[in-house]
N, C-alpha and C positions, 0 to 999 in steps of 0.2 A: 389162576382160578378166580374166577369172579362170583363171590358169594350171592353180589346181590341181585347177579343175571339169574341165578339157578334157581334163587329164594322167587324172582319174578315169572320162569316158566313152571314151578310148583303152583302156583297161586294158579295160573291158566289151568293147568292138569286138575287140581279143585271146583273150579268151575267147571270144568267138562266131566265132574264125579270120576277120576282117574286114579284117584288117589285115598287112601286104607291109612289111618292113624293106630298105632299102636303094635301092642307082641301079637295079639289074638286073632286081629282083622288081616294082619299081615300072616300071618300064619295059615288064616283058610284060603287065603289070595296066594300064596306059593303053592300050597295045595292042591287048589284047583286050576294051576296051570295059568291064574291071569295076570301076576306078576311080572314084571320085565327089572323093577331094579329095587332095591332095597336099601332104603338110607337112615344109618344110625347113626345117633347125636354121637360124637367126639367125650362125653361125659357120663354115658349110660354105664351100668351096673358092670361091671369084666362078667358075670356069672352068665349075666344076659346076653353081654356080646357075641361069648362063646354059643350059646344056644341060639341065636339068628343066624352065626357064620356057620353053623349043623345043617340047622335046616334049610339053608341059602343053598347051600353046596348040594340038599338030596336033590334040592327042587332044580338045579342047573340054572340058580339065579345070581346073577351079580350084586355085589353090596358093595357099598361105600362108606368109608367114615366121612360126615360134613356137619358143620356148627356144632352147636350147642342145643339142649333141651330146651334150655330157657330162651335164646334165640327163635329156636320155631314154634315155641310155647307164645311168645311175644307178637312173631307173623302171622301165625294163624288165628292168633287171640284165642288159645286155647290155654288149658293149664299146662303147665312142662312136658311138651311132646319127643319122643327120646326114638322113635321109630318112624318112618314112614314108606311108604309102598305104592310106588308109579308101577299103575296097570294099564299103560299104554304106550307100543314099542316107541315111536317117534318124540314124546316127552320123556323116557329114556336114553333115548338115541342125542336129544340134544343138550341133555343134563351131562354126560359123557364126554361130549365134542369141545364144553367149558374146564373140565377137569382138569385137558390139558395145558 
């Protein structure tokens, strides 16, 4: 797995606005059917994880554990980001293809 390929097609999925930070954004995005993959930080809450891997599973979306909060807190130059949510099959499709 190459973190720092996957961290560089998120950054593209951001600039093409693909991409939903947090529990709330990623939640109306499963929701509404625009979600393709769901990535939580390796360091989020157990309380939390379980309630993404609920609502992943209604919605028939895939999740991932990858980094850390403070890693994609770091990349995105945000404050500690512990969720995030690719709403586009093909930056799905190739976050995936690195996994293995």
């Amino acid at each position: 797995m190459d973190e720092e390929k996957i961290l560089n097609l998120l950054h593209i999925a951001r600039k093409a606005g693909k991409l939903q930070f947090g529990y709330g954004a990623c939640e109306r995005s499963c929701s509404n059917g625009n979600s393709k993959l769901v990535i939580c930080a390796s360091d989020l809450a157990e309380n939390t994880r379980k309630n993404l891997k609920i609502m992943a599973d209604a919605y028939n979306t895939k999740i991932i554990e990858l980094g850390s909060k403070k890693l994609f807190g770091k990349s995105f130059k945000m404050r500690d980001v512990g969720i995030i949510c690719v709403e586009d099959s093909n930056f799905a499709r190739g976050i995936n293809r690195l996994l293995v």
